[in-house]
N, C-alpha and C positions, 0 to 999 in steps of 0.2 A: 356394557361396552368392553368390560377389559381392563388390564393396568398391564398390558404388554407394551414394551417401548423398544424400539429400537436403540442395538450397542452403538453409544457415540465411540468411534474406531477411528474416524478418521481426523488428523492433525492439521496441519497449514501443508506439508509437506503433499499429503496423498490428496489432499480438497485441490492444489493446485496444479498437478498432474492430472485428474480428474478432467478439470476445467482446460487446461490445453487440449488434452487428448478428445473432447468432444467440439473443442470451437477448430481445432483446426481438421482439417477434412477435405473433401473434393472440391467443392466450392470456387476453390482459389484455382483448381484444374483446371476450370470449364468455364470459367469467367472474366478470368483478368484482361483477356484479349480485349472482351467488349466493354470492360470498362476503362482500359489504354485507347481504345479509341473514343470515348466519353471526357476523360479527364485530361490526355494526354503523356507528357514526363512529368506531368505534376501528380499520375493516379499513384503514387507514394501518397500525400497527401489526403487521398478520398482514402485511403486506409485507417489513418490517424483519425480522422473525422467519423467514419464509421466507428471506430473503436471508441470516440466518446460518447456517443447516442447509446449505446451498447452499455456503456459505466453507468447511466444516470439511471436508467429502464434495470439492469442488474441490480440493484441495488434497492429499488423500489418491490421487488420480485423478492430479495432477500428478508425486507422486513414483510410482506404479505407471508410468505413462508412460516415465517416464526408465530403467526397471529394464528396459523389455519395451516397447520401440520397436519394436512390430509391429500388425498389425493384429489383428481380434479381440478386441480389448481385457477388457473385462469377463472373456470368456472362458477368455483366456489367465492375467488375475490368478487366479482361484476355481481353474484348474486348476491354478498353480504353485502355488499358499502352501496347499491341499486335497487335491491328488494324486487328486481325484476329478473324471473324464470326465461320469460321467452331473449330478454336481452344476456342471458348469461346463456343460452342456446346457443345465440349468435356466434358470442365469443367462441365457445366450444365448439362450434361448426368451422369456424376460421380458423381455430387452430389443428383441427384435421384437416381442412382444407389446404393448409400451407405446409402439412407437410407433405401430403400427397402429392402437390402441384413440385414441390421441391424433391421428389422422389423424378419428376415427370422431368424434372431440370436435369437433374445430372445423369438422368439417362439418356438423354441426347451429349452432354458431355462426352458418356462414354462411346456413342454412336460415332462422333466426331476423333476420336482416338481411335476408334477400332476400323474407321469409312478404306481411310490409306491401303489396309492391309487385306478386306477381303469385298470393296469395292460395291458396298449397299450401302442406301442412304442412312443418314443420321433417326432420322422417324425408325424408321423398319429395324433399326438393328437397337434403338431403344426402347421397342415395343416387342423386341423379343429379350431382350433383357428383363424387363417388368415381369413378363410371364412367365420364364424361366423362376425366376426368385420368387414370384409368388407362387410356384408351384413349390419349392422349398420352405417358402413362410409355413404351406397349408399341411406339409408331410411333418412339423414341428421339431423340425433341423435346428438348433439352436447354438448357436458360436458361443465357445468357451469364451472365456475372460484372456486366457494366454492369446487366442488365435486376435482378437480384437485387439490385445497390446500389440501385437506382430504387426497388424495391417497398419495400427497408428504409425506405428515407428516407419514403416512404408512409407507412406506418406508425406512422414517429416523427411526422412532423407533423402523422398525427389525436390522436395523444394530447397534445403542444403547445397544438393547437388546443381539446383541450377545457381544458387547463391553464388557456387562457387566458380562455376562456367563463367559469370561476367566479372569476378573480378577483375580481369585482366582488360577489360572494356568499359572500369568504373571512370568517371570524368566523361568518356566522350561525348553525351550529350548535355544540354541545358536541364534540369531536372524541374526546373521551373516555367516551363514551356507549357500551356494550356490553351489549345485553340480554339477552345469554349467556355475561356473566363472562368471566372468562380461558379458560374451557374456548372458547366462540364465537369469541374471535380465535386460540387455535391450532386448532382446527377452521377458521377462515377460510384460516390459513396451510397447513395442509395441502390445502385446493380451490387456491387461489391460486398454489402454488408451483409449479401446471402453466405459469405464466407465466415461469419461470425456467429449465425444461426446454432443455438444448440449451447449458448455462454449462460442464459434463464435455466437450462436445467441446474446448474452449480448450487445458484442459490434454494436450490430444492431440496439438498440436500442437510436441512439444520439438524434434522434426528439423529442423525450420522454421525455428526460431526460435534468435536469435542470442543465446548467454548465458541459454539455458535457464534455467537454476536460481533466478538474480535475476528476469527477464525473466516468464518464465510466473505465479509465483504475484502478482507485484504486479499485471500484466496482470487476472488473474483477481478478486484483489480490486478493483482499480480500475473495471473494467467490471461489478462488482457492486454498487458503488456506485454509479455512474453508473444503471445500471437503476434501480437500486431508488427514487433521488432522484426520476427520472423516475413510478416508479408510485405513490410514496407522495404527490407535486404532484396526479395523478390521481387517487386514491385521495379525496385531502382534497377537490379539486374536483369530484367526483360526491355526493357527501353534501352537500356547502354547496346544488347546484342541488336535487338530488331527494333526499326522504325513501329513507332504506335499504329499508324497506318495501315499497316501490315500484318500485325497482331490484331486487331479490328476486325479483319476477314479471315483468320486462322479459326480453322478449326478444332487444333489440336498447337494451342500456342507452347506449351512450356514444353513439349517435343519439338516444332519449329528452334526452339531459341537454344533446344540442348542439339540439332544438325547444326545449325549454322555456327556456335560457336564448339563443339566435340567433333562434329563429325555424325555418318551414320550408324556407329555403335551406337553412343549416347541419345539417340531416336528411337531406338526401338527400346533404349533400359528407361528412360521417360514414359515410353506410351506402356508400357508393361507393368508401370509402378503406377500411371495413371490410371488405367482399367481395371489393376485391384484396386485403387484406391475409390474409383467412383461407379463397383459392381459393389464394395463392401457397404458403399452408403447406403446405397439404394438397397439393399436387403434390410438395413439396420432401420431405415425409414418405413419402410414397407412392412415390417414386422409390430414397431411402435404404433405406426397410423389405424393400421387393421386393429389393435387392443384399443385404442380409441375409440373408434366405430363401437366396437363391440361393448365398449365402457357406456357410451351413450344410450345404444339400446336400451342395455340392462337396466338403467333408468330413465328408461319409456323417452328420452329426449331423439331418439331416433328409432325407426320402426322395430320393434320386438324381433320381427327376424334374423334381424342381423345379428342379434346375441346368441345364434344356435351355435352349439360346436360339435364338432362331427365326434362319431360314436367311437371311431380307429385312433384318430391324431389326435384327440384331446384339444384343436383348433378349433377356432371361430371361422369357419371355413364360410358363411354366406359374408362377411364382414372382407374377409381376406378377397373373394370374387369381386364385392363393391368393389374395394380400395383399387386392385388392379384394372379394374375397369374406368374408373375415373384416373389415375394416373395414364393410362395408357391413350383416355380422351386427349387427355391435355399435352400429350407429346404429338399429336396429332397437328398443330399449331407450328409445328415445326422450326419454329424460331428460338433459341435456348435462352435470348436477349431477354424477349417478350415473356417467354413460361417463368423465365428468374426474376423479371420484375412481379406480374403479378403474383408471385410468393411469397415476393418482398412487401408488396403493398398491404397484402391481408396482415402478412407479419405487424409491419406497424399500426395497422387498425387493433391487432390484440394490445401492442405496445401502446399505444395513447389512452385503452380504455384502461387496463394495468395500473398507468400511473395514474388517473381520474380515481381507481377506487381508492387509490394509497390515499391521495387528497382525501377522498370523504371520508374515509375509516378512520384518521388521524382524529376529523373532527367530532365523527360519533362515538370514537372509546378514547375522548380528550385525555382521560386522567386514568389510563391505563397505561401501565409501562411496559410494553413489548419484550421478548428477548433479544432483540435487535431494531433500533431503530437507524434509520436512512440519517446520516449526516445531515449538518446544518438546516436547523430548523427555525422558524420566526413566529412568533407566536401559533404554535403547532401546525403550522406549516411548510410540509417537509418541499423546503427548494430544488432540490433534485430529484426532486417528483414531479414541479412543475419546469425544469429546465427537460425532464427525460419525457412528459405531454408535450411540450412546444416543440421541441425535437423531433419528435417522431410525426407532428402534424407539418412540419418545415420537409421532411421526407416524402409524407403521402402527397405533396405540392410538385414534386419533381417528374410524377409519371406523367406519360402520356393519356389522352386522352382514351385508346383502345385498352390500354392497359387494368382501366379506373372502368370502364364498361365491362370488361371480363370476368371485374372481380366483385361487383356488384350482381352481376348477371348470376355466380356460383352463390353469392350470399343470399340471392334469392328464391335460389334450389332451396337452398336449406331453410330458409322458410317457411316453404310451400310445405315440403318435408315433416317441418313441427307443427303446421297450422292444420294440414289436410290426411297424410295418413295416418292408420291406424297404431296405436303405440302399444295396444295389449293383447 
């Protein structure tokens, strides 16, 4: 095997930059409208909420990390602490599954930012985006490190900017106004936490990082605070400018709410920071998902083909076609509410089995001491393992009923997938 190890390099300092610059993203671009009209001046609130389901599943992800410092993650948890191959497929089907569907998300996002300007629907101009970047996934264009800090910093300073738009409109609503009760802000939190997606790679990071144990989970709390302060400023300051009602049917909300309180300059420096911000995703998804596919393959878990890589690019070009093609299925659905929830549902199907293996791993390597384990624990029962399963099952309870069909329907592709073609 080796006694190659990755340089621990990185401190509290870089792990927690890291961790902002992955959780925060387009996400919050392309959804907050529909989750303001879910939660109401309370979707502040479905932020907070989101950000603790997120703490409890992090943290359970941190100590898996430390046990099984390999790749495959998910996969390899559900197969240690289960002993079962076809249910750790599952997982690993779901977790390319949801990013794919979550590539298929924010390219309707950007379809809804770009619709204004050149007057094609959100489908058509998100399924020419998919294609565009997956033909750059396939020619093995690959974003430096600077150009990806660049695009973060983007990012962050449209939602600043709109931060900064409502001050002058902080107070004038009720912020506590919820026209769907408590059920409407965890139904908001569950659309919304597709903005937090990408918080599980941090604690992936323990090889990396110096003094793992302390280092990753305060990293991980810290950087979710910092998000979340950042989206709940946001949050407060799109209800102060625009009625939730309103932001509900916007397609292009945090441009809506920098016209109305800037003017028509601050609309197009919005939707222009929004379209890099959610073309940079969708490349950055589409890029990971396709080496997923292609990881599966290679071990027979998805058909052999997919693992070819072309002779010129050095790409997994039949893997890269898949990906594209099934993103570009599920933009087809047209609904960006609908494609972000079922992203969101498979997400917590990975998240409730996650913390199940932490549960059982606990109790089959009892008297093994981790490099990290999960706070408070009761007779080797890590409690934020089963507060981050009950959590995440209290989430999958919030969708709809077409939602929990679609995403069973895909979990049954991949079934058929592992049970029927050939893998050699």
């Amino acid at each position: 095997m080796g006694s190659t190890a990755l340089k621990r390099e990185i401190g509290l300092i870089g792990a927690v930059a890291y961790g902002v610059g992955i959780i925060v993203g387009a996400g919050v671009y392309a959804l907050i409208g529909k989750a303001a009209g879910q939660a109401g001046n309370s979707v502040w609130l479905s932020f907070i909420l989101a950000a603790i389901v997120a703490s409890f599943t992090g943290l359970s992800y941190a100590e898996l990390s430390s046990m099984f410092p390999v790749s495959g993650a998910e996969y390899v948890y559900v197969e240690k602490a289960f002993k079962s191959d076809f249910w750790a497929f599952i997982i690993g089907w779901l977790v390319f599954l949801s990013g794919v569907i979550s590539s298929s998300t924010v390219a309707l996002g950007f379809g809804g930012y770009l619709m204004p300007y050149i007057g094609i629907s959100e489908t058509l101009a998100a399924i020419i985006l998919i294609i565009l970047l997956s033909l750059v996934n396939f020619w093995g264009i690959k974003e430096s490190v600077r150009v990806n800090i660049i695009l973060t910093l983007m990012e962050v300073s449209g939602l600043i900017l709109v931060i900064l738009f409502g001050v002058e409109f902080f107070g004038s609503v009720n912020y506590s106004e919820a026209p769907l009760g408590f059920r409407g802000i965890v139904s908001g939190a569950a659309l919304i936490f597709f903005a937090f997606i990408g918080f599980e790679s941090l604690a992936k990071m323990g090889e990396e990082t110096k003094d793992p144990e302390r280092t990753i989970p305060r990293a991980l709390i810290i950087a979710l605070i910092i998000s979340t302060i950042l989206y709940v400023l946001v949050a407060l300051s799109v209800v102060s400018i625009i009625p939730y009602g309103q932001l509900a049917s916007s397609t292009s909300p945090l441009a809506d709410v920098a016209l109305k309180a800037q003017g028509p300059q601050a609309y197009l420096i919005l939707s222009i920071i929004a379209l890099f911000a959610t073309s940079n995703t969708v490349l950055i998804i589409l890029i990971s998902t396709s080496r997923i596919a292609y990881g599966m393959a290679r071990e027979s878990s998805l058909p052999r083909i997919l693992s070819k890589v072309h002779k010129k690019t050095g790409t997994p070009w039949i893997a890269i076609l898949f990906t594209m093609l099934i993103s570009s299925l599920f933009t087809l659905l047209g609904d960006i509410e609908l494609v972000a929830n079922v992203t969101n549902f498979t997400t917590f199907l990975v998240f409730f089995s996650v913390n199940l293996a932490l549960i059982s791993l606990r109790f089959k390597k009892a008297g093994k001491k981790e490099a990290f384990r999960s706070p408070l624990t009761i007779m080797n029962l890590p409690i934020l393992a089963v507060f981050g399963a009950l959590s995440s099952l209290m989430m999958l309870l919030q969708f709809e009923l077409t939602v929990v069909i679609i995403a069973f329907l895909t979990m049954g592709l991949g079934a058929i997938l592992y049970k029927s073609l050939p893998k050699t």
